[in-house]
C-alpha positions in Angstrom: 0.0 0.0 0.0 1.0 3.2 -1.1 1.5 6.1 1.7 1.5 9.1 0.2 3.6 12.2 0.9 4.1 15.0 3.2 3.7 17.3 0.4 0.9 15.4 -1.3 -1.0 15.6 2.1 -0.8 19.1 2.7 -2.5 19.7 -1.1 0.6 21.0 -2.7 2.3 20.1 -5.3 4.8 16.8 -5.3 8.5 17.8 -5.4 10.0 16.3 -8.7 14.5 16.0 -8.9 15.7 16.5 -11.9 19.4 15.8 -12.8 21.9 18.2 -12.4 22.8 17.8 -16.1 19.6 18.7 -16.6 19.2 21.5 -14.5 22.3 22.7 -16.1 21.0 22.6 -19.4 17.7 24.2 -18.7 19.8 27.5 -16.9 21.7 27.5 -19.7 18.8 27.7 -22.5 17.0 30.1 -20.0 20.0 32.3 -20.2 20.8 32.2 -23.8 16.7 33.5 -24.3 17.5 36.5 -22.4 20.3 37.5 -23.9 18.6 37.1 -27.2 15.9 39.5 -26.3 17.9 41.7 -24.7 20.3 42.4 -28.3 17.8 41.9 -30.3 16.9 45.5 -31.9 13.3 46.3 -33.1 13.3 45.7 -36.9 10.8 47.2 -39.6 9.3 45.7 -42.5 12.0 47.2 -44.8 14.7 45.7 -42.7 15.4 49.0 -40.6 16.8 48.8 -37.0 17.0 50.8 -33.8 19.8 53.1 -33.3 21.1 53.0 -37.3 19.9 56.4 -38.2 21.9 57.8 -35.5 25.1 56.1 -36.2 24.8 57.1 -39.6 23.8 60.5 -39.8 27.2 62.1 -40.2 27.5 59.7 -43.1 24.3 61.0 -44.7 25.4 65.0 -43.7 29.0 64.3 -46.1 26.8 62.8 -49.1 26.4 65.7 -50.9 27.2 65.1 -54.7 24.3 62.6 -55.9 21.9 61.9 -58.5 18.3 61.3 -57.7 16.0 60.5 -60.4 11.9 59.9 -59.5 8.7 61.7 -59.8 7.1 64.3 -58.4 3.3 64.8 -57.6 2.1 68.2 -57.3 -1.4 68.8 -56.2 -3.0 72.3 -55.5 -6.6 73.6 -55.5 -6.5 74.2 -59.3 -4.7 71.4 -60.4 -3.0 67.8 -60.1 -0.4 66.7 -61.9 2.5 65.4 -62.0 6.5 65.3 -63.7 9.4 63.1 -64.2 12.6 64.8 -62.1 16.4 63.7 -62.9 18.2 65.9 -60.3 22.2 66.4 -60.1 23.1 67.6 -56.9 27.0 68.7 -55.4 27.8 71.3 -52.9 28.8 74.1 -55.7 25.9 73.3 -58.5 23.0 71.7 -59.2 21.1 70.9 -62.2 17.3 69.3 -62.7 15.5 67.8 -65.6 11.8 68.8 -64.7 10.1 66.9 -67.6 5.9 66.3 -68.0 3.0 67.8 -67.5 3.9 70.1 -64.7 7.6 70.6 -66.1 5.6 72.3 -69.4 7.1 69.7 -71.7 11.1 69.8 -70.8 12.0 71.9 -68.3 16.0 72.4 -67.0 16.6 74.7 -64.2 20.3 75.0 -62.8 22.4 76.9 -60.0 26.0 77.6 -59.4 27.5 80.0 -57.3 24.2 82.1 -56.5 23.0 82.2 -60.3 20.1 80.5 -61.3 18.6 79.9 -64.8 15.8 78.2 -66.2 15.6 77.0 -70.0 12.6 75.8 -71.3 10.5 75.9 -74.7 10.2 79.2 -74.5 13.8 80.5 -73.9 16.3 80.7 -70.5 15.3 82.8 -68.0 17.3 83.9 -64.6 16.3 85.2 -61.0 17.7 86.0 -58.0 16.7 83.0 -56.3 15.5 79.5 -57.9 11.9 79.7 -56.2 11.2 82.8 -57.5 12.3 81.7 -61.2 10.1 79.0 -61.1 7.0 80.8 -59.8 7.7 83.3 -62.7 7.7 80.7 -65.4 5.8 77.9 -63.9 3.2 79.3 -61.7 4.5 76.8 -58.9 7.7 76.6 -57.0 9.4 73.4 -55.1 11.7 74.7 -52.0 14.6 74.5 -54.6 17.1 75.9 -51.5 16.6 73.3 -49.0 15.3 70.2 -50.5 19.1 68.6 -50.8 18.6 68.6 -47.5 15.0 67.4 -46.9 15.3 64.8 -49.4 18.4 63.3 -47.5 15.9 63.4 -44.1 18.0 66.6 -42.8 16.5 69.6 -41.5 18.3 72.7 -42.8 21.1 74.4 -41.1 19.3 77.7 -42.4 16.8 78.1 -39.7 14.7 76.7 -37.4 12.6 73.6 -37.3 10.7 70.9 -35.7 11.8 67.3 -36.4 9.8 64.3 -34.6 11.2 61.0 -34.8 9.1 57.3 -35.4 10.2 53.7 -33.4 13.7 53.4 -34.9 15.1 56.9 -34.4 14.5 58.2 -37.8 12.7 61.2 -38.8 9.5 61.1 -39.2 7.8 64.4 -39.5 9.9 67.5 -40.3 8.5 71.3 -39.9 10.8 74.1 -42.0 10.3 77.7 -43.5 6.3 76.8 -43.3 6.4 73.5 -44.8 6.0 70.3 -43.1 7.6 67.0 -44.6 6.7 63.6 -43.8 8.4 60.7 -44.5 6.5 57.5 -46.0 9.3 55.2 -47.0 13.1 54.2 -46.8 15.5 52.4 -48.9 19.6 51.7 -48.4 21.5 53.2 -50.7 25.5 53.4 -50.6 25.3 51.1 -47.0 22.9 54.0 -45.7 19.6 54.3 -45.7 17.5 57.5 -47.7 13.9 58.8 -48.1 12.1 56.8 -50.9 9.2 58.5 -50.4 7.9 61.5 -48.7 5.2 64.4 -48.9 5.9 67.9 -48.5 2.8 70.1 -48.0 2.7 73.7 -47.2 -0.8 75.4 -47.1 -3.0 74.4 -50.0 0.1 73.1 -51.9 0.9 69.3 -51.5 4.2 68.0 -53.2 4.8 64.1 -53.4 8.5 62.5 -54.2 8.9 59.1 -55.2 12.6 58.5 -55.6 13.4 55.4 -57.8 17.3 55.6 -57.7 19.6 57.3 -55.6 23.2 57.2 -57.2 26.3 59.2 -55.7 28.2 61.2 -57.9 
């Protein structure tokens, strides 16, 4: 006849030994878990990880002479359309192909050394500043001056701004010289990663960039 335990008698629980090996083995698996959890970085969709933007921001500040090539989206209350843009950027000149329906056909406007000019169908035209040369001879106008920046993810070192952040660190939402920029989509390019996508709106004026290749210079 069987008698049974202490343990059993009291209502709890019967004590079970295991081996020490396996005891061992169990610590041992319960520890390698944690570990994994605790370097495991929070990872996006698109493969983007927690704390990369940071360490590679100085890296995206010194790529300045690239080619971006995509379209643009321009939507107002009169109008919606939209334009093919092959843009050459370095830290002395810059030069973009605005061609479409919202480029008037083929439009190339260019800067070096505080002179701007833009050529189209009907002739080449200059300005004081590229904004103004566009508004002139295309009844819109892109933030010409700081978009190398913007379309990197940077705020401009021009003035001031408000930049908010998402889960991984990078920017999210950025506020500049009254527009606000939000960023929908990342890709890596050159080991870093870019903006693939984002939307610039500023009053009534909403400006979409899709970027299909980033190429440095």
């Amino acid at each position: 006849m069987l008698t049974p335990s202490l343990d059993s008698a009291r209502g709890h629980a019967p004590h079970i030994a295991f081996p020490r090996s396996a005891r061992l083995w169990v610590a041992a698996l319960a520890l390698l878990t944690l570990a994994g959890c605790a370097t495991q970085a929070p990872v996006d969709e698109g493969g983007r990880q927690a704390g990369q933007w940071e360490r590679q921001q100085a890296e995206v500040e010194a790529f300045e002479s690239w080619t971006l090539v995509g379209k643009a989206g321009l939507r107002t209350p009169q109008e919606n359309t939209s334009a093919n843009l092959d843009w050459n950027q370095t830290p002395h000149y810059f030069r973009m192909l605005i061609s479409g329906p919202f480029g008037g056909g083929r439009s190339v406007l260019e800067g070096r050394e505080g002179r701007f000019s833009l050529s189209t169908s009907d002739g080449r035209f200059e300005a004081e500043t590229p904004e103004a040369l566009m508004e002139e001879q295309l009844g819109w106008s892109l933030p010409v001056r700081a978009m190398p920046d913007w379309v990197r993810g940077l705020p401009g070192d021009h003035a001031s701004y408000q930049l908010e952040t998402d889960e991984l660190g990078f920017p999210n939402f950025l506020q500049q010289d009254g527009w606000e920029i939000d960023y929908r989509d990342w890709e890596q390019v050159e080991g870093m990663w870019l903006p693939r996508r984002l939307v610039m709106n500023y009053g009534d004026v909403r400006i979409t960039l899709v970027v299909n290749q980033w190429q440095a210079s």
